[in-house]
C-alpha positions as CSV (number, residue, x, y, z in Angstrom):
1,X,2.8,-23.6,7.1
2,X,5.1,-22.8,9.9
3,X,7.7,-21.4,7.2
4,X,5.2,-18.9,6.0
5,X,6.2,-15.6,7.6
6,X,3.2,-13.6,8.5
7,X,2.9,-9.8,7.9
8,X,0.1,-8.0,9.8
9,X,-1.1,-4.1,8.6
10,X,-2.0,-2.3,11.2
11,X,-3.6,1.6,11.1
12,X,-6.2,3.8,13.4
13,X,-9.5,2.7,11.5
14,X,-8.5,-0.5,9.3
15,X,-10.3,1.3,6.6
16,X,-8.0,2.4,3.8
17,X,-4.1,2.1,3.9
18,X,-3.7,-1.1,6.1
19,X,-6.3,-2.5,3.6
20,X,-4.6,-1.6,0.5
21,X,-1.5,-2.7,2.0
22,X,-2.9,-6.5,3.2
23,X,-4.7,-6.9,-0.5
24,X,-1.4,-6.0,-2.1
25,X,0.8,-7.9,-0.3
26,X,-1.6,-10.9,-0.6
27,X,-1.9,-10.7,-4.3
28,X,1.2,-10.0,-4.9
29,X,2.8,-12.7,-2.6
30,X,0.6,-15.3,-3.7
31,X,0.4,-17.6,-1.1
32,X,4.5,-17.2,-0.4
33,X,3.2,-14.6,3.1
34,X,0.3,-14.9,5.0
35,X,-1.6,-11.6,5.4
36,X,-3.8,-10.5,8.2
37,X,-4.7,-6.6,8.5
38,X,-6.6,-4.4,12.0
39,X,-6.9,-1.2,13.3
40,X,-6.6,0.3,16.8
41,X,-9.8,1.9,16.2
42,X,-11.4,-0.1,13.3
43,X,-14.6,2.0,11.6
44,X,-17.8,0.7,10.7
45,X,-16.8,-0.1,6.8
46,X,-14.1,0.6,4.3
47,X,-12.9,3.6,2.6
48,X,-15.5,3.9,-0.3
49,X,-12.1,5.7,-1.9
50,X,-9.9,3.0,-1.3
51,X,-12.3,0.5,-2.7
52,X,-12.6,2.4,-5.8
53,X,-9.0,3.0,-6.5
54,X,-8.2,-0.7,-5.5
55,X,-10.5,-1.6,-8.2
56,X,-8.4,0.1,-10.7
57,X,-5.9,-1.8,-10.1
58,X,-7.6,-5.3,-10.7
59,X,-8.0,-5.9,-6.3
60,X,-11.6,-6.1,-5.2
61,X,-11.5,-5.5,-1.6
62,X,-15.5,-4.6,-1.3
63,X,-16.0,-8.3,0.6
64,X,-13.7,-7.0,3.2
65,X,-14.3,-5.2,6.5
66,X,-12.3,-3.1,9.5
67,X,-11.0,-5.7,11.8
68,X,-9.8,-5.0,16.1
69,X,-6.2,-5.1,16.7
70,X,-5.6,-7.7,19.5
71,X,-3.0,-9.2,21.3
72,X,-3.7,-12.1,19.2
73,X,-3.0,-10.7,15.5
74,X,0.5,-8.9,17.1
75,X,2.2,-12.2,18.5
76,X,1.2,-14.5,15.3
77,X,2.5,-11.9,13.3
78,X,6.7,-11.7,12.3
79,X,6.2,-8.3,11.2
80,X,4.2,-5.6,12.3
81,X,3.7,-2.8,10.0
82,X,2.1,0.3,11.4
83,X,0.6,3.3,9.7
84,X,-0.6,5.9,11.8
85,X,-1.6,3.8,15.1
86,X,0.3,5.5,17.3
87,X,1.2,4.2,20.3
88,X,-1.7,1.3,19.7
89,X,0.0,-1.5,18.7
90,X,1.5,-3.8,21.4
91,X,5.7,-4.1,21.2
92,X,6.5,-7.6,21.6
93,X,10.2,-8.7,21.5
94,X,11.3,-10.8,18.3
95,X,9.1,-9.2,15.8
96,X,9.7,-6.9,13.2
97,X,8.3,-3.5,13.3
98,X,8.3,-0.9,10.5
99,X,6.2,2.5,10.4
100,X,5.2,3.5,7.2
101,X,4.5,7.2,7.5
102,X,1.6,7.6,5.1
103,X,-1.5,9.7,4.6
104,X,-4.7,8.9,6.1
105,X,-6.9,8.6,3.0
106,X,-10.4,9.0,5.2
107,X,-12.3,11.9,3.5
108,X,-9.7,11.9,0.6
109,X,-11.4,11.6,-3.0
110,X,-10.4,9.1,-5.5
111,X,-7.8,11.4,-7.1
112,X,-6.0,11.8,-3.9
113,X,-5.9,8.0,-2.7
114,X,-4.6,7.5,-6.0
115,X,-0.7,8.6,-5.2
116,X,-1.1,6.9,-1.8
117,X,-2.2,3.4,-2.8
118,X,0.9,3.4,-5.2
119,X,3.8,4.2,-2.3
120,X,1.7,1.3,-0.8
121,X,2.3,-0.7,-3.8
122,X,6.0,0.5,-4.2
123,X,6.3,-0.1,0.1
124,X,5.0,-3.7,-0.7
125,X,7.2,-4.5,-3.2
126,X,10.0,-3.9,-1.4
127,X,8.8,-5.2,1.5
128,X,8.3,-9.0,-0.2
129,X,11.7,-8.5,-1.7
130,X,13.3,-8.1,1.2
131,X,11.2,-11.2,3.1
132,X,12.0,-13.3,-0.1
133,X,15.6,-12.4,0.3
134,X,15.7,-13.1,4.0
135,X,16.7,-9.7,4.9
136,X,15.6,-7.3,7.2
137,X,12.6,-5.1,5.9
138,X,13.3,-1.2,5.5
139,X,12.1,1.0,8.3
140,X,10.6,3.4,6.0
């Protein structure tokens, strides 16, 4: 398992884009990364939004729930990818960081998480092509 990289998603509430992003990444990788997702701030459920548009896309992510970023999640991690946390993530030397500008989709309706959950998807995919390549990630 040790050859596994691992790819933590990290944004403010752990309720929408960090979600998507862990859910796609996971399906997608299957099995090849291991997947964890928090938030510096994480809310009291998920994006009812976000569920719904993951839905449409054949990901049920209604069993999951906002998980605390710790110390923990950063240093297992080989990649950090932050969306909107600020300066709440903990830097650690060695790992890869990338911040994914994106939209917060809290209060958005389903029309408007839409067009973010697909950069997500288009992010992710390029983000497992360059891990399953063995070069570095893009920064944006």
């Amino acid at each position: 398992m040790a050859d596994i990289p691992e790819v933590l998603f990290v944004c403010t509430h752990n309720a929408g884009r960090s979600q998507m992003a862990a859910a796609i990444l996971d399906h997608d990788a299957a099995g090849r990364v291991r997947v964890t997702s928090a938030g510096s701030q994480p809310a009291e459920h998920l994006n009812p939004a976000v569920v719904q548009a993951m839905a449409e896309v054949g990901l049920d992510i209604s069993g999951e729930f906002p998980k605390r970023l710790t110390t923990d999640k950063v240093k297992a991690a080989d990649i950090v990818v932050t969306m909107g946390c600020g300066d709440a993530c903990p830097v650690y030397p060695g790992k890869r960081y990338l911040d994914w500008d994106l939209p917060d989709p809290a209060g958005l309706a389903l029309a408007e998480v839409r067009p973010i959950r697909e950069e997500i998807q288009r992010r992710v995919a390029a983000l497992l092509a360059d891990i399953e390549s063995g070069s570095t990630p893009p920064t944006a």
